[in-house]
C-alpha positions as CSV (number, residue, x, y, z in Angstrom):
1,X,0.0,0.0,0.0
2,X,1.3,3.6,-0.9
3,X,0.7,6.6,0.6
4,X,-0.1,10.2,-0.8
5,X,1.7,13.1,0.4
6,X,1.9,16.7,-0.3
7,X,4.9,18.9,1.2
8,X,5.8,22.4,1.2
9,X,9.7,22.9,0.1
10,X,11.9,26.0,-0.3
11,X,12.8,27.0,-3.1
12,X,16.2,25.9,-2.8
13,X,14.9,22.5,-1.8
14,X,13.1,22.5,-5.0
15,X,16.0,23.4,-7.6
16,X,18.3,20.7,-5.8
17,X,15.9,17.8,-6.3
18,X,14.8,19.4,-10.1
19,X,18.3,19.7,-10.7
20,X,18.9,15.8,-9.3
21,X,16.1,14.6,-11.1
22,X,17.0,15.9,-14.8
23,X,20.7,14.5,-13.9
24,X,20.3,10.9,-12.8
25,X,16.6,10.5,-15.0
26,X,14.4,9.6,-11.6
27,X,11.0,11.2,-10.6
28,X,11.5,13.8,-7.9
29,X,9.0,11.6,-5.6
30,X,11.7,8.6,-6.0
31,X,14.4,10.9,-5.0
32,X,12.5,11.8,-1.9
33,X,11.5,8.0,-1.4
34,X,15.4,7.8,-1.4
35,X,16.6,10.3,0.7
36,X,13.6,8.8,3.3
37,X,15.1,5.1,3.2
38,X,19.1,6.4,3.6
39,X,18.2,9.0,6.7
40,X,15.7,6.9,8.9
41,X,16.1,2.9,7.1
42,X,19.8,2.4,7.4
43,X,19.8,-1.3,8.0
44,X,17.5,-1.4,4.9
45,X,19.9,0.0,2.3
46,X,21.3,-2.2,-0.3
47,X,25.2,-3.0,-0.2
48,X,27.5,-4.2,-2.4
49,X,30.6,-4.7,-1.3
50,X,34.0,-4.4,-3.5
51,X,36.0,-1.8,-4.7
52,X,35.9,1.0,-7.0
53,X,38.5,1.4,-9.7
54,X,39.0,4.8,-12.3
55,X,41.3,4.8,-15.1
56,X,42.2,7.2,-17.6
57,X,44.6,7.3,-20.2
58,X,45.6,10.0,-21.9
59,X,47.3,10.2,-25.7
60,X,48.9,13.5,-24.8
61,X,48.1,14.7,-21.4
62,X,48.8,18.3,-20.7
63,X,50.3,19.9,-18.0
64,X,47.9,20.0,-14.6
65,X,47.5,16.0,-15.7
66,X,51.0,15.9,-15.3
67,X,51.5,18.0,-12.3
68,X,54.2,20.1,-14.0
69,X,56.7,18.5,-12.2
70,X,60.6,19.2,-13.7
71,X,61.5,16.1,-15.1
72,X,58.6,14.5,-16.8
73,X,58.3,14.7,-20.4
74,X,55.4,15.0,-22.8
75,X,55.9,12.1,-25.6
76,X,55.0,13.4,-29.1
């Protein structure tokens, strides 16, 4: 069973969820349903445990990639 709810948010409130919403593709409502389940549902959050791993490679990285340190050469 679902419930119906209407609440009153700032405007600021309102831009950060519109904001969320257009960025990640979910309803407003299933941001809020998330937000709800995280703050008071701990225990009930999904895990998955691991790690997380970033790469990047670059062909020719430029200088704040490299960190401009003396030393380090650019291939061409």
């Amino acid at each position: 069973m679902t419930h119906r709810m209407q609440i009153s948010l700032t405007d600021q409130q309102f831009q950060t969820l519109d904001a969320e919403a257009n960025r990640t593709g979910l309803s407003i409502a299933e941001l809020v349903r998330r937000a709800v389940d995280r703050a008071y549902r701990p225990s009930v959050r999904p895990h998955a445990s691991g790690i997380e791993l970033s790469v990047g490679v670059w062909r020719r990285p430029d200088a704040a990639v490299t960190g401009r340190r003396p030393g380090i050469r650019l291939i061409d």
